[in-house]
N, C-alpha and C positions, 0 to 999 in steps of 0.2 A: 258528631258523636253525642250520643245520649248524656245529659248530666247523670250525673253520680244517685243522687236522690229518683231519679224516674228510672234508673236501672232495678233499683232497691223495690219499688213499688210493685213493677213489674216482675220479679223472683218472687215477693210474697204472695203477690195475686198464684204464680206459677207454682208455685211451694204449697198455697191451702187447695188447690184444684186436684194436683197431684197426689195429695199424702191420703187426701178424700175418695181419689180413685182406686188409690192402692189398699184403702182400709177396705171398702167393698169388694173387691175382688180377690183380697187376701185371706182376709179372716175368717171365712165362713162360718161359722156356728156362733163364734167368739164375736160378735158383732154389738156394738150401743150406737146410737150417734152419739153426734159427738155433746147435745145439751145433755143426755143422759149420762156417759160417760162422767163428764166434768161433776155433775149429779153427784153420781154416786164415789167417787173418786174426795172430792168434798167432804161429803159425810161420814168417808170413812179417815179423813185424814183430823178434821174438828170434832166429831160428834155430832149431836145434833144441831138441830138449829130452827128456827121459824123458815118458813118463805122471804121475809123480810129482810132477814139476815144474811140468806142467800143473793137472793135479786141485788142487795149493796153490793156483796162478794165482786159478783160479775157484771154489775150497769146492768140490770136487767129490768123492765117492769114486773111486777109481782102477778099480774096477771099471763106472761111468759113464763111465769116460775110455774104459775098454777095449773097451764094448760103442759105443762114440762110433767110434770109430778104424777098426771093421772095413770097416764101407760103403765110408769114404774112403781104405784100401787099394784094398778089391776096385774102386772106380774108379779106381785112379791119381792121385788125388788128394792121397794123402800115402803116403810110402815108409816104412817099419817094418824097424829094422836091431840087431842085438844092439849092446851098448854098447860101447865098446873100451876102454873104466876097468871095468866091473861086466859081464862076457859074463848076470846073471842079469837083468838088465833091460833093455831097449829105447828106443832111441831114434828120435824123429821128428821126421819133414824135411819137407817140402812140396814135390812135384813141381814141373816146368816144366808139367807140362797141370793141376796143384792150384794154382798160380797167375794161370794163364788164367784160369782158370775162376774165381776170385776176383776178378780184375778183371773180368771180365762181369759180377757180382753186386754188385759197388760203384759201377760204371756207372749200372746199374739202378738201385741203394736210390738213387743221385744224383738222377738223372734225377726218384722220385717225390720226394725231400726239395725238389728246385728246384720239383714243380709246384706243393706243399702251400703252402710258404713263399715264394712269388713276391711275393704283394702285402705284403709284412714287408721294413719296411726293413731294411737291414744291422746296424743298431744294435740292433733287435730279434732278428734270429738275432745277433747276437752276445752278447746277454744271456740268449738261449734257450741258446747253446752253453757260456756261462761257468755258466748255473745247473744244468744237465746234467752239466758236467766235476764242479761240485762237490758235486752231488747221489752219482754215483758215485764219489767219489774219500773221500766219508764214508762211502758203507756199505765200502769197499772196507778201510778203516781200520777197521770196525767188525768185520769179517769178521777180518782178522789180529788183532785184539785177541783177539777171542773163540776164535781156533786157540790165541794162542799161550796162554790160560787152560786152556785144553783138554790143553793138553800138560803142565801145570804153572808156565809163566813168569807173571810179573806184566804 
């Protein structure tokens, strides 16, 4: 029998394959990927922010962040403004139509999470959502451990 940890790996791999098939084939209109979504989901939960600020956020290169950000200019989606502390870098906002458009897309992942998880009592998505929070909330500490190693901190 499988250990325990290569069972885990194999569900996530199955879990990000699947939620990805079901978000295309679900949502229709209501569609981001998923760097855009996170995007603009970000900016509308902080405010602005650099590129820089970002790409820390998520372990990202800033040049990912940059080639991330063009789409959702050229749709209106998010605004792109020189900084008014640093005129050499850029900061970003989230429109009034990058917010619509957000809320139509969280509508939607709603609507499939409510069909998936309908017959799960509350006690269960609430153990699904407490083991979720802390499943990311450790790599997310794992991730700042290993930047700030990177940089030379302890």
């Amino acid at each position: 029998m499988d250990d325990i940890l290569q069972q885990i790996e194999q569900e996530v791999a199955v879990f990000a394959r699947r939620i990805e098939g079901a978000r295309t084939r679900t949502y229709g209109t209501a569609q981001l990927d998923r760097s855009a979504y996170l995007l603009l989901l970000y900016l509308q939960q902080n405010g602005q922010c650099t590129q820089g600020e970002y790409a820390a956020a998520f372990e990202l290169d800033t040049s990912t962040v940059s080639r991330q950000i063009v789409p959702l200019v050229e749709m209106g989606l998010v605004e792109r403004k020189l900084s008014p502390q640093d005129k050499r870098s850029s900061v970003l906002q989230i429109t009034a139509q990058g917010i619509e458009k957000l809320q139509e897309v969280r509508q939607a992942r709603r609507e499939l999470y409510e069909e998936v998880l309908e017959d799960w009592t509350p006690s269960e998505q609430g153990q699904f959502l407490y083991l979720l929070q802390r499943f990311n909330a450790r790599l997310k500490e794992r991730a700042e451990a290993r930047a700030a190693m990177r940089k030379g901190r302890p």
